[in-house]
C-alpha positions in Angstrom: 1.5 12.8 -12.7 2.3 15.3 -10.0 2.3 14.3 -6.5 -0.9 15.5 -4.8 0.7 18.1 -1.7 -0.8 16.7 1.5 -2.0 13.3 0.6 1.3 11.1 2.2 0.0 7.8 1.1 3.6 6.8 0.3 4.8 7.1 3.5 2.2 5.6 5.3 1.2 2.5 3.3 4.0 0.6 1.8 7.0 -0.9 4.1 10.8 1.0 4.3 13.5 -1.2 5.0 15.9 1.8 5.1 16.7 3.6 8.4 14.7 7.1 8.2 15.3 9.3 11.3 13.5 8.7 14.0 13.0 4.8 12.4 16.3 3.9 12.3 14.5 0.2 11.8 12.6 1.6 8.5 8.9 1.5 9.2 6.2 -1.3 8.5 3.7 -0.9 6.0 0.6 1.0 7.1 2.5 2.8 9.9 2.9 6.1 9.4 6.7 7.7 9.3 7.4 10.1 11.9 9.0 12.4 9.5 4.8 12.8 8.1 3.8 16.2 9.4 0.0 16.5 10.3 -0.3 18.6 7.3 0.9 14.7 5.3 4.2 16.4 4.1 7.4 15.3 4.3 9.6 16.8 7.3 12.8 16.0 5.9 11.9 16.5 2.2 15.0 17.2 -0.1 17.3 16.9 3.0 20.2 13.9 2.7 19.0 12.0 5.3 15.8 11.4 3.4 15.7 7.8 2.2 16.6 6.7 -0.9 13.6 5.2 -1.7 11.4 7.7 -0.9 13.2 10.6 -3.0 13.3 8.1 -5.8 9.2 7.9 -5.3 7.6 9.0 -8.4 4.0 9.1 -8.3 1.7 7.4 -11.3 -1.7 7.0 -11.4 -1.3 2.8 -10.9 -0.5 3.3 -8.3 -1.6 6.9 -6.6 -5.0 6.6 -8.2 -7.6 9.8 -8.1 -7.2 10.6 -4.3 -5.2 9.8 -1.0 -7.4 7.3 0.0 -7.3 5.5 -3.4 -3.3 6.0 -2.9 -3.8 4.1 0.3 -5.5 1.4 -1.0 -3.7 0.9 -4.1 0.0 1.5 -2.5 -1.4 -1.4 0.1 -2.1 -3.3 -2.2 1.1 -3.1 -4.4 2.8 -3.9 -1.2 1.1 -7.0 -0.2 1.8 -8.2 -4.0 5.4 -7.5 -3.7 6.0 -8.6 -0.2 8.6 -11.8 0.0 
């Protein structure tokens, strides 16, 4: 699936352990990334100091679902099953 263009549940709902400018602590899930614009796109998309993690982000509908707030639920989910 493609990525829907303004939804930015991925970098609001799960947890980045990687340094992202601005967070050089990562960011905790459900906290949105500074580098979210209020438009819920990326500021530093395709730039290297973009996080790993999130340019390796590929959206599927298990875990985007049918809209951004689906994303956000399902996204929080995943990340309370996968939290150590």
């Amino acid at each position: 699936m493609k990525c829907r263009e303004g939804c930015g549940a991925c970098c609001i709902a799960p947890s980045i352990s990687s340094a992202i400018p601005g967070m050089p602590n990562g960011k905790p899930a459900g906290e949105r990334c500074v580098q979210l614009s209020v438009e819920n796109l990326c500021k530093i998309f395709g730039q290297p100091e973009r996080p790993a993690v999130c340019s390796g982000f590929a959206a599927d509908v298990e875990v985007c679902g049918s809209s951004s707030e689906e994303a956000i639920r399902l996204i929080g989910w995943w990340e309370q099953m996968t939290a150590a």
